[in-house]
SEDOZA-970298 format. One record per residue (C-alpha): residue number from 1; x, z, y; chain; residue in one letter. Coordinates in nm, 3 decimals. Each point is the difference from the previous one (the first is absolute). Layout:
// residues N
{NUM {X Z Y} A A}
...
//
This chain:
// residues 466
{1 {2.882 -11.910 0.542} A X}
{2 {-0.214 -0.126 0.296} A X}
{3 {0.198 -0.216 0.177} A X}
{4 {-0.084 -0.359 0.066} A X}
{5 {0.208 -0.226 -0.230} A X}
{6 {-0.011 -0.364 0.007} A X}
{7 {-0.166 -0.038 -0.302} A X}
{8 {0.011 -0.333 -0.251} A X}
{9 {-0.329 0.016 -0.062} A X}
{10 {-0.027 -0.303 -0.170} A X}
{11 {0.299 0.084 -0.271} A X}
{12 {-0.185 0.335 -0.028} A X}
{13 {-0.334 -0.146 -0.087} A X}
{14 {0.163 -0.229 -0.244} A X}
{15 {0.197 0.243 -0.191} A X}
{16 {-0.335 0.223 0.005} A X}
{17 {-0.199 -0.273 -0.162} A X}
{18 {0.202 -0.115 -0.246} A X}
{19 {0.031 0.359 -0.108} A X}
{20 {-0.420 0.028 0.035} A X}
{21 {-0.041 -0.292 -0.223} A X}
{22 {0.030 0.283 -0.292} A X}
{23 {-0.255 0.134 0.164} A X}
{24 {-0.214 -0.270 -0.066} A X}
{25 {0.103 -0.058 -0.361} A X}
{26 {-0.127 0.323 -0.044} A X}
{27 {-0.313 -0.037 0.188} A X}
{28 {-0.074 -0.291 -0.213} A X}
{29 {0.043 0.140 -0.326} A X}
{30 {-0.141 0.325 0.077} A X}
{31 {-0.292 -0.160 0.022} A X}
{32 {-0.038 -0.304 -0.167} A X}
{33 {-0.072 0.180 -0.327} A X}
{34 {-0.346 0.123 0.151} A X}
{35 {-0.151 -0.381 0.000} A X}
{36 {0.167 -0.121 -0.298} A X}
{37 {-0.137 0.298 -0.213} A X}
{38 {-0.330 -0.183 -0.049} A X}
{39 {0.177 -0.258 -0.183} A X}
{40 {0.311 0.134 -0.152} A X}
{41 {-0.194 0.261 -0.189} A X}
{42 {-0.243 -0.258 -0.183} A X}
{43 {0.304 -0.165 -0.084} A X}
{44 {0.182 0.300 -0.149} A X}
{45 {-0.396 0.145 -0.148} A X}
{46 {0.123 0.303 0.183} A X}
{47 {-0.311 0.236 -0.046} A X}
{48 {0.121 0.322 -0.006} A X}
{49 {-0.002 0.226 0.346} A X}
{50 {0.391 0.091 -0.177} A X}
{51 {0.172 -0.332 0.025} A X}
{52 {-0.251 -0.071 0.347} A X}
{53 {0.218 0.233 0.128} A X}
{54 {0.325 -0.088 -0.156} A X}
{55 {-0.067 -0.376 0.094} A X}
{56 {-0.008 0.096 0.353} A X}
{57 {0.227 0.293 0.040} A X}
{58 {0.252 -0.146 -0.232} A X}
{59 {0.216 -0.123 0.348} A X}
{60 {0.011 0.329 0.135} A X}
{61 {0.230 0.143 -0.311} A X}
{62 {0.215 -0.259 0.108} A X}
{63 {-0.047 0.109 0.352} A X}
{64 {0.143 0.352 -0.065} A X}
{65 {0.274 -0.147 -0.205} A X}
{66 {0.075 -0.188 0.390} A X}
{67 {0.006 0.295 0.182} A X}
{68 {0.198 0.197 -0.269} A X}
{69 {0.283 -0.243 0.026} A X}
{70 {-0.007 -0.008 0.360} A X}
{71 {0.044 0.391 0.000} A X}
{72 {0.334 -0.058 -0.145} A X}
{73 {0.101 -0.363 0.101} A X}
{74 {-0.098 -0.060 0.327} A X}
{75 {0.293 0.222 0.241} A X}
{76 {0.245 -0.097 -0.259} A X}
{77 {-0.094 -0.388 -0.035} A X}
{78 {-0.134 -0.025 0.337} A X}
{79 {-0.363 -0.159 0.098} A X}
{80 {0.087 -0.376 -0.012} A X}
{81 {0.093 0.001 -0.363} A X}
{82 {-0.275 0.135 -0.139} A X}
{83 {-0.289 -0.197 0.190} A X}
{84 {0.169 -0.309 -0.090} A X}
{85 {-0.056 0.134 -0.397} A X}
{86 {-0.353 0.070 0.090} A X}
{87 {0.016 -0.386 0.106} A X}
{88 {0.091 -0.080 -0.296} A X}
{89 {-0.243 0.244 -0.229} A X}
{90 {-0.283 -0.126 0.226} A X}
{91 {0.043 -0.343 -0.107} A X}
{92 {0.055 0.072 -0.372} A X}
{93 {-0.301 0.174 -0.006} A X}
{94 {-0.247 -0.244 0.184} A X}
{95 {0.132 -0.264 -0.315} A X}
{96 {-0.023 0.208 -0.243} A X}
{97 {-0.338 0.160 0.076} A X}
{98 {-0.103 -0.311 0.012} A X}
{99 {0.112 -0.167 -0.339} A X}
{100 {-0.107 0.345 -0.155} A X}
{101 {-0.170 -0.100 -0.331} A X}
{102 {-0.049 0.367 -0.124} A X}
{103 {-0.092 0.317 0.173} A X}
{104 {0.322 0.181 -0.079} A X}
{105 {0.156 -0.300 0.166} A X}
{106 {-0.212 0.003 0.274} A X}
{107 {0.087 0.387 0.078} A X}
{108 {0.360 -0.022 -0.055} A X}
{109 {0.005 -0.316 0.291} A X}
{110 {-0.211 0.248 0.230} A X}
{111 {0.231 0.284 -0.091} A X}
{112 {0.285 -0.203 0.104} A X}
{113 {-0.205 -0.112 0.321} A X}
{114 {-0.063 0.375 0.068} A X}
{115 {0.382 0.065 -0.023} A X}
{116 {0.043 -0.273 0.314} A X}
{117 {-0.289 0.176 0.141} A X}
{118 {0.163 0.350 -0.025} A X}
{119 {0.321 -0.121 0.194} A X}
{120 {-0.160 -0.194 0.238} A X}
{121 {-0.255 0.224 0.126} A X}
{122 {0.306 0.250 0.016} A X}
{123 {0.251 -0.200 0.185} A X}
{124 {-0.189 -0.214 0.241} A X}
{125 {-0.099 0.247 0.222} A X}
{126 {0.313 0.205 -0.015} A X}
{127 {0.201 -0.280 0.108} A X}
{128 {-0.215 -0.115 0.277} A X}
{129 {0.022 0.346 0.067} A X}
{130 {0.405 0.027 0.013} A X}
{131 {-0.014 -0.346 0.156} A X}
{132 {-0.263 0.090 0.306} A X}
{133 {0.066 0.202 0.329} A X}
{134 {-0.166 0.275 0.048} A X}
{135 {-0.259 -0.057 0.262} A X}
{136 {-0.145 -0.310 -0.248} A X}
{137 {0.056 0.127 -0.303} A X}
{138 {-0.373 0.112 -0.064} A X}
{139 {-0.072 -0.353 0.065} A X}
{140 {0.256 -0.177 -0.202} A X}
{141 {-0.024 0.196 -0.311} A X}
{142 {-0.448 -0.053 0.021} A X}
{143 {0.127 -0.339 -0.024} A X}
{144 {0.097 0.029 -0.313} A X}
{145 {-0.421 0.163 -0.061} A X}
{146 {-0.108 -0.319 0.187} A X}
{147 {0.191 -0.278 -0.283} A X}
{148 {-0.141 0.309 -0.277} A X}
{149 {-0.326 -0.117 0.121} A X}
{150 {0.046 -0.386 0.073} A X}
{151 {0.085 0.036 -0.357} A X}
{152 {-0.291 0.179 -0.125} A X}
{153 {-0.193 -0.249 0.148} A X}
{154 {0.167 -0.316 -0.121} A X}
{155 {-0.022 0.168 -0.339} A X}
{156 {-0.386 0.028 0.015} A X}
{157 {-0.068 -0.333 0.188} A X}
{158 {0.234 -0.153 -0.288} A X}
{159 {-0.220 0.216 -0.276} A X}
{160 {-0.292 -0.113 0.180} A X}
{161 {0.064 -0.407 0.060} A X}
{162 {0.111 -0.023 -0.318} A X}
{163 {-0.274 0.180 -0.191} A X}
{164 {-0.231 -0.318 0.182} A X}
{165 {0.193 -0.234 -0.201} A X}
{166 {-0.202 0.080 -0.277} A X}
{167 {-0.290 -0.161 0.075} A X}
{168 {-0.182 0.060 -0.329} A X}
{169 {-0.003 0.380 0.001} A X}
{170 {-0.301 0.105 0.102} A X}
{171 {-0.100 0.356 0.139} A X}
{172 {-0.172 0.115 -0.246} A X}
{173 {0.292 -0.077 -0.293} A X}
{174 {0.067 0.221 -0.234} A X}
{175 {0.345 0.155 -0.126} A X}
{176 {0.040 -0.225 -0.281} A X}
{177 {-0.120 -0.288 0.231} A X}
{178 {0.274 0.085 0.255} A X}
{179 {0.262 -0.001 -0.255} A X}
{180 {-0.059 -0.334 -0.118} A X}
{181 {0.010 -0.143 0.355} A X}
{182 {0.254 -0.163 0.180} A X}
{183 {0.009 0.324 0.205} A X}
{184 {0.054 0.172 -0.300} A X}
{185 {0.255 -0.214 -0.139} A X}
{186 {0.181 -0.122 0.303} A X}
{187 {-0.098 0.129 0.351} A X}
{188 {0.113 0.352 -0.027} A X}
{189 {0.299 -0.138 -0.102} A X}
{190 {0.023 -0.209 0.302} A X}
{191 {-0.008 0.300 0.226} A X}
{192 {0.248 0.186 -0.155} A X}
{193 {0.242 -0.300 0.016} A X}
{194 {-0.051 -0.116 0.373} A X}
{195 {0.202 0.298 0.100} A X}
{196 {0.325 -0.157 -0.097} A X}
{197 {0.023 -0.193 0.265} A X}
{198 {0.035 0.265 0.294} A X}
{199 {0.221 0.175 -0.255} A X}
{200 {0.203 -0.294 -0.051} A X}
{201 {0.046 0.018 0.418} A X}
{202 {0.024 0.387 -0.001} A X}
{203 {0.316 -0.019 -0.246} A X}
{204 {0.143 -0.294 0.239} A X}
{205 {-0.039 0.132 0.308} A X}
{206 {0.155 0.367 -0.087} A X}
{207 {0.385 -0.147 -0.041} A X}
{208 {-0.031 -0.082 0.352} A X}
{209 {-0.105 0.345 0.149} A X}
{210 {0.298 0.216 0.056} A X}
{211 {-0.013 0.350 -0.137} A X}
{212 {-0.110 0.304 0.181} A X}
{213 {0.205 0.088 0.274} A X}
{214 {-0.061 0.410 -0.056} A X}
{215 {0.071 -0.004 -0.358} A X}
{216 {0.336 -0.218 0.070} A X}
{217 {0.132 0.263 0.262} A X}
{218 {-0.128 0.261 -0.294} A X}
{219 {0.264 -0.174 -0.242} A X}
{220 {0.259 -0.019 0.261} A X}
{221 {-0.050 -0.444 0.072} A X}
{222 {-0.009 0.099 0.363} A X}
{223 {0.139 -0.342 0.108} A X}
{224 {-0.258 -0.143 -0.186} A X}
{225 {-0.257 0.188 0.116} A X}
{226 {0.109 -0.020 0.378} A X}
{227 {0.004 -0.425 -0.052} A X}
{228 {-0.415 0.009 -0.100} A X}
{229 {-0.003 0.281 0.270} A X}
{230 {0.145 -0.224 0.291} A X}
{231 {-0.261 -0.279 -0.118} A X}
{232 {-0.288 0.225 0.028} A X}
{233 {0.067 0.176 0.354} A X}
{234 {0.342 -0.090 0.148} A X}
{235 {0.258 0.225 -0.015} A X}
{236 {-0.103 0.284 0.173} A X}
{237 {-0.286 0.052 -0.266} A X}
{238 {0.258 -0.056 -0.263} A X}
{239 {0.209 0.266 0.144} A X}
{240 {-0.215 0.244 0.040} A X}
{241 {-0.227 -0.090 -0.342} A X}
{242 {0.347 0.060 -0.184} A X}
{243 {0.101 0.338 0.170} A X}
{244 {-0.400 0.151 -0.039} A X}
{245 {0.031 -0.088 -0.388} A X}
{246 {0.375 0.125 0.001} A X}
{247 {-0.079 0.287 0.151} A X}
{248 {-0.309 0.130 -0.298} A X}
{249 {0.262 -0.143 -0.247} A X}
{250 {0.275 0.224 0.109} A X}
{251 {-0.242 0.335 -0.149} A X}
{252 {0.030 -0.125 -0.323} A X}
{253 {0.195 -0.251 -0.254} A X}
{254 {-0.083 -0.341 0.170} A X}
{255 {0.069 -0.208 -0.366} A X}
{256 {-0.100 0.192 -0.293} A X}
{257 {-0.376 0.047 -0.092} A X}
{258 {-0.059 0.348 0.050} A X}
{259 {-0.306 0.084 -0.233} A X}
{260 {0.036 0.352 0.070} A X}
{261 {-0.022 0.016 0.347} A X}
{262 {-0.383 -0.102 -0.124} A X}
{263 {-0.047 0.377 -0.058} A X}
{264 {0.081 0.142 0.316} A X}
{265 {-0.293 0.170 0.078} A X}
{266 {-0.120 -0.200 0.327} A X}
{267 {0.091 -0.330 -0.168} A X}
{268 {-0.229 0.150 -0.266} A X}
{269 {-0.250 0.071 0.238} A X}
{270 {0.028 -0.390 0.120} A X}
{271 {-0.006 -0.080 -0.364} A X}
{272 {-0.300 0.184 -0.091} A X}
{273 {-0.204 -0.155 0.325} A X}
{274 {0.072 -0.365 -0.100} A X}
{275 {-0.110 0.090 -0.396} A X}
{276 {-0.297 0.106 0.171} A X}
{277 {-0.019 -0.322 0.251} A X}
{278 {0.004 -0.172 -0.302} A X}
{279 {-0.214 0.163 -0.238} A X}
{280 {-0.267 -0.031 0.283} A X}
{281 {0.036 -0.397 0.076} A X}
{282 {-0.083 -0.025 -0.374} A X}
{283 {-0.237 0.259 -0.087} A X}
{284 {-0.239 -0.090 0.365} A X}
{285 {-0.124 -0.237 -0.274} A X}
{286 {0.048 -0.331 0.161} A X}
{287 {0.178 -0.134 -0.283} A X}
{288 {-0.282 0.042 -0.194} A X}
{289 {-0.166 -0.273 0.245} A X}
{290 {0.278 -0.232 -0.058} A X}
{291 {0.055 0.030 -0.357} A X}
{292 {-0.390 0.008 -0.084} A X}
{293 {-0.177 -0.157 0.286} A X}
{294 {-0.163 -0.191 -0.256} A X}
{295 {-0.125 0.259 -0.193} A X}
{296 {-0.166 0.144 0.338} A X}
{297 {-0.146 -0.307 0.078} A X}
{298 {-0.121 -0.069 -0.314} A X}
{299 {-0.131 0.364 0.003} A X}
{300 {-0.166 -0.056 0.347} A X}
{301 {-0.200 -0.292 -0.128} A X}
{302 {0.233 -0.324 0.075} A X}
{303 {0.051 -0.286 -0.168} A X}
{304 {0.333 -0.166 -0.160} A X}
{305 {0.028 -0.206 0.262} A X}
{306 {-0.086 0.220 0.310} A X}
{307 {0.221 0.265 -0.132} A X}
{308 {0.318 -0.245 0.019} A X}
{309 {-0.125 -0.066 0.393} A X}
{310 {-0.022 0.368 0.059} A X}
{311 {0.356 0.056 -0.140} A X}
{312 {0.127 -0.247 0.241} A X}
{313 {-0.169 0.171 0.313} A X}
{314 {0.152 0.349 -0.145} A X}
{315 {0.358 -0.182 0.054} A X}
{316 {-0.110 -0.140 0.350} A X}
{317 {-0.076 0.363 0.153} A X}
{318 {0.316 0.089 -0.171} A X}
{319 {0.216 -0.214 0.205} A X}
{320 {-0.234 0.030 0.346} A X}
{321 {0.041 0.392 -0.026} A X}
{322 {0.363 -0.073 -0.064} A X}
{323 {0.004 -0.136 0.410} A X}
{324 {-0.171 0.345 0.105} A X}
{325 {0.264 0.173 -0.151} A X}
{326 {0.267 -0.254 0.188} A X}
{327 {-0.128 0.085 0.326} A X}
{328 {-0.046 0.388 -0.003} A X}
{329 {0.275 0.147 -0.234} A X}
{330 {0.274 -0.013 0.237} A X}
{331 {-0.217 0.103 0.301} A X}
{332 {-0.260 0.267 -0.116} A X}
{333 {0.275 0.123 -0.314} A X}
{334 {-0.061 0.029 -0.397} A X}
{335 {-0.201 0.336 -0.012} A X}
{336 {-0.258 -0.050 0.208} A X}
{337 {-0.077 -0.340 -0.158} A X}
{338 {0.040 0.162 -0.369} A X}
{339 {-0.232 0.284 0.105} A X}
{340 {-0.292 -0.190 0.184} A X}
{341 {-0.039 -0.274 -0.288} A X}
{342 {0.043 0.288 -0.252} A X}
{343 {-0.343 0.150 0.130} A X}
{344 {-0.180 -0.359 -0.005} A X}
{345 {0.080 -0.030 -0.356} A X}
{346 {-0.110 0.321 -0.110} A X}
{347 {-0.334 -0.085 0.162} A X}
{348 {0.001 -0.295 -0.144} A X}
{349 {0.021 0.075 -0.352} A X}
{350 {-0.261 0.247 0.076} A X}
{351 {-0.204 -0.341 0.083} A X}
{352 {0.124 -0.186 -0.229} A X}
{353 {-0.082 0.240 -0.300} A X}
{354 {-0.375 0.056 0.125} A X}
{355 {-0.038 -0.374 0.010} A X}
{356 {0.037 -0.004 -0.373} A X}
{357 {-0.203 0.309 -0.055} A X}
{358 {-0.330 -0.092 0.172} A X}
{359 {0.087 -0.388 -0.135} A X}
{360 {0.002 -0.140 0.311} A X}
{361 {0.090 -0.353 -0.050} A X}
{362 {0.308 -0.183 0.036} A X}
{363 {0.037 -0.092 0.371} A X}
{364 {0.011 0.366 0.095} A X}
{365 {0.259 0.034 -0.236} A X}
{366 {0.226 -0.263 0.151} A X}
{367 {-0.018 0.086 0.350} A X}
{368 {0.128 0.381 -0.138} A X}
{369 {0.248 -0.152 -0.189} A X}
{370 {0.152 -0.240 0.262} A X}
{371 {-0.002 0.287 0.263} A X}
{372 {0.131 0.239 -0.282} A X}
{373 {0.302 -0.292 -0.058} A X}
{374 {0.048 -0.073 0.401} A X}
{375 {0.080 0.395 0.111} A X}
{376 {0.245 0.014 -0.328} A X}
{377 {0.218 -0.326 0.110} A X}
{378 {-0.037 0.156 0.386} A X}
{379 {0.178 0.328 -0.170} A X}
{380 {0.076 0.090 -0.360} A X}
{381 {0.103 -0.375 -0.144} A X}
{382 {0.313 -0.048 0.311} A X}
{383 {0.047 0.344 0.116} A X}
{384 {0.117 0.118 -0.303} A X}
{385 {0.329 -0.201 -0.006} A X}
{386 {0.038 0.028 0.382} A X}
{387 {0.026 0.397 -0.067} A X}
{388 {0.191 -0.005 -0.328} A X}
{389 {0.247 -0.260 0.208} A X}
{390 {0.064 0.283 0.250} A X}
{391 {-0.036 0.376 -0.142} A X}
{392 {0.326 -0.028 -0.211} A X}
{393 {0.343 0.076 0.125} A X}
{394 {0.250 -0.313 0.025} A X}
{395 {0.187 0.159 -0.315} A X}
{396 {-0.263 0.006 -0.268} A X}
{397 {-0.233 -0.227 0.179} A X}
{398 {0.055 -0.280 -0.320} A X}
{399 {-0.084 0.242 -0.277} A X}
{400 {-0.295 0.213 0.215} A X}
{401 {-0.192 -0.295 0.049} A X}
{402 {0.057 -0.104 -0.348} A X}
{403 {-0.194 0.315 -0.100} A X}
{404 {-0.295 -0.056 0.247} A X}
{405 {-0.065 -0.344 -0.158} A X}
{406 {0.032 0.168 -0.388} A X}
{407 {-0.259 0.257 0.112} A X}
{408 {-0.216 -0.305 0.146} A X}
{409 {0.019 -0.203 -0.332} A X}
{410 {-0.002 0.304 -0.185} A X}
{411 {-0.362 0.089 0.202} A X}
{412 {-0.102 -0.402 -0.018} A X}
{413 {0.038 0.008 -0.374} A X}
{414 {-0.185 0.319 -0.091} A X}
{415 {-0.287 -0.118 0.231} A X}
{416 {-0.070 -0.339 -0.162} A X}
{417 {0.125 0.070 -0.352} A X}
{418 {-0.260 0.281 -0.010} A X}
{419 {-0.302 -0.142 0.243} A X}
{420 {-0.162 -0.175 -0.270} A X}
{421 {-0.066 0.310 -0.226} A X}
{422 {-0.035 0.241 0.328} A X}
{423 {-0.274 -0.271 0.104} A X}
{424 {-0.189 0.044 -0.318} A X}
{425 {0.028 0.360 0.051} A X}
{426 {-0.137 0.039 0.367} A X}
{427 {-0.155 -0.319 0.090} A X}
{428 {0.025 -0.183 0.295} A X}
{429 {-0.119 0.245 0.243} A X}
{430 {0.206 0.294 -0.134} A X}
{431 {0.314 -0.158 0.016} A X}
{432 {-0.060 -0.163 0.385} A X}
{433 {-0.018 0.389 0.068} A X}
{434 {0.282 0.117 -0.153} A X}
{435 {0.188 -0.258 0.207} A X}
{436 {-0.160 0.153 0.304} A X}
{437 {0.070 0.313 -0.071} A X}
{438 {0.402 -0.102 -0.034} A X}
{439 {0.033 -0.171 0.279} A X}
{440 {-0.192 0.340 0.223} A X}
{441 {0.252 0.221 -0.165} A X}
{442 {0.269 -0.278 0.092} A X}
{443 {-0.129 -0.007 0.355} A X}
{444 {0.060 0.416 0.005} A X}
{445 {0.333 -0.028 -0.145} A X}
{446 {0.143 -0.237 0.207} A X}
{447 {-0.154 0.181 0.331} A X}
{448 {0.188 0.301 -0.063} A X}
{449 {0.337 -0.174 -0.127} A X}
{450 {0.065 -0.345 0.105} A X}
{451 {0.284 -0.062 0.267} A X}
{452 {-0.019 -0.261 0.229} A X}
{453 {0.295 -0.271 0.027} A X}
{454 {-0.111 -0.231 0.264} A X}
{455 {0.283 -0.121 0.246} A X}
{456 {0.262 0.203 -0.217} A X}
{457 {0.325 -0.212 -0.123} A X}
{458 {0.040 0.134 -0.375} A X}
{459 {0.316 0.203 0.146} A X}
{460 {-0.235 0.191 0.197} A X}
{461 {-0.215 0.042 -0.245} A X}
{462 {0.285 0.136 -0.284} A X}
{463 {0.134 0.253 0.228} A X}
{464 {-0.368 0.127 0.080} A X}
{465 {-0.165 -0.015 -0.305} A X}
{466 {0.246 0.083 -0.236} A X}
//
């Protein structure tokens, strides 16, 4: 559609917040297990690289376990539902990781929190997707990115204000020192638990979205759907919305979850692009910088202390880059953005991987590793779930997306889980070129096979693309 419809844009940005905020429960506890590490561990005497890994990669089982159920939940229970039981999960977790008094306590809590993760960072975008027009829908659904990434950041300047609470811990403490100080006893726990409260709102605020209007006219609420519709654009847009879905509907059965229609061979083709979309945003290695930015910094020479303020500024490019990717997706399109940022990071992991080689000293790692995290939130970190959000047909759109996110926490487990050992293994250097290397054979990959979307409505796109 490219006619000019009288848009609500406030209702439209309202809805597409409310439906972000998962996005930002995810951000934040994503992340906030990279500055509370120092402390937690102490706590726990976790020594072993084995449950280093486990401690931090515990969230992503529960992650998978999101995305699994949203493969068979979300076109038969609809979008609303479930975020509003990621709501829930969210907040469960942030008390319970929090009150945690044991370390199979703590994990269970985070493997709860990783379940709310799972759905969240499935559903968001695909409902501001369904919920968008077409010409803005780059933009709306790299909303979603930019509340990831306010969230990242309020989970590290949390981590971080908190940490200076403690003012008796001293750089130079050691690991039974930290776990004996209030750090160790109570501030990690105090990071964990601030995230009820956005949780708390999150849960709220989702009764009073409606549902999506494409998976209504899927399960045949068309009067529903055509009420939100008229809110949104007037009734012209509603119209013509509710005949362009009707009409992709019409190929197939518009209220049964057709798993098998997965194996068509182009919506196997689709499939096997966003596995790879996904398997690329983890393996580029940036989660490595999020998870163990302390361990990098503390490699690199910092202290306690000026690792926790070089944690924050990671979160602060994270949400500037976000406002790059705001401005261009919609006008210069989703490949070229993925392609050109793809190079920079290959080149910069080449950097990054000499700097620990020939020991250069820390500031020369930071300015790699800040340029390093600014081209991956420009690309990788919102582009992702812009492209998932449009390469599937209306029919299966639910389920296929629901596999993209499994294959991404499938790809963000196997990386952190196993970077510990693979870091004893190859070193620092090593493994800052393997990442490299992944994201040049990335950049090749998506040259020769990535579509572009752009100014398509996701009609357009179904009867092109598959």
């Amino acid at each position: 559609m490219t006619k000019a419809y009288p848009y609500n844009q406030t209702y439209i940005w309202l809805i597409s917040l409310t439906a972000a905020l998962g996005g930002f429960l995810f951000g934040y506890d994503w992340v906030v297990i990279g500055g509370a590490k120092s402390f937690y561990e102490p706590f726990f005497n976790i020594t072993s690289p084995a449950d280093q890994g486990w401690g931090t990669s515990s969230a992503l089982v529960g992650c998978m376990v999101g995305a699994t159920l949203c493969i068979f939940l979300s076109d038969r229970l609809g979008r609303k539902r479930l975020l509003i039981f990621s709501g829930f999960l969210f907040s469960l977790s942030a008390i319970g990781t929090a009150l945690a008094d044991t370390f199979w306590w703590f994990n269970f809590y985070r493997i709860v929190g990783g379940i709310a993760m799972g759905i969240a960072l499935n559903l968001s975008p695909l409902y501001i997707s369904e919920m968008s027009p077409a010409e803005r829908r780059g933009r709306m659904v790299t909303i979603n990115q930019l509340l990831i990434m306010i969230g990242v950041l309020l989970a590290q300047v949390v981590n971080w204000q908190i940490s200076l609470l403690d003012t008796q811990l001293t750089d130079e403490a050691t690991f039974d020192q930290i776990a004996q100080s209030w750090n160790g006893q109570v501030g990690w726990r105090w990071m964990f638990g601030a995230e009820v409260i956005p949780a708390a709102l999150f849960f709220i605020l989702l009764f009073f979205v409606p549902e999506s209007t494409r998976w209504l006219i899927k399960n045949g609420q068309v009067k529903e759907a055509r009420k939100i519709l008229i809110k949104m654009g007037g009734e012209e847009y509603a119209h013509d919305c509710i005949q362009e879905t009707k009409a992709i509907l019409s190929k197939g059965d518009e209220s049964q979850v057709d798993l098998k229609a997965l194996f068509h061979p182009k919506i196997l083709r689709l499939l096997a692009l966003g596995i790879f979309l996904a398997f690329l945003q983890q393996w580029s290695g940036i989660n490595v910088v999020i998870y163990y930015a302390a361990d990098i910094f503390q490699a690199a020479g910092f202290t306690l202390k000026q690792m926790m303020l070089n944690i924050v500024v990671i979160g602060g490019v994270m949400v500037a880059s976000v406002f790059v990717t705001l401005a261009t997706v919609d006008k210069y399109g989703r490949k070229s953005i993925m392609l050109w940022c793809l190079g920079a990071m290959a080149l910069l992991y080449g950097g990054i991987g000499y700097s620990f080689y020939a020991d250069l000293g820390g500031a020369t790692v930071v300015v790699l590793v800040l340029a390093n995290v600014m081209f991956y939130s420009i690309s990788l970190a919102p582009l992702l779930w812009v492209l998932l959000s449009e390469i599937f047909p209306t029919r299966v759109r639910g389920a296929a997306i629901s596999i993209g996110a499994l294959a991404h926490w499938v790809g963000n487990f196997t990386l952190t889980y196993f970077f510990p050992a693979i870091k004893e293994n190859l070193g620092w250097a090593n493994n800052f070129w393997l990442y490299g290397a992944i994201c040049a054979f990335g950049f090749l990959v998506l040259w020769k096979v990535l579509p572009e979307t752009k100014g398509k409505s996701l009609e357009e796109l179904d009867q092109e693309l598959s």
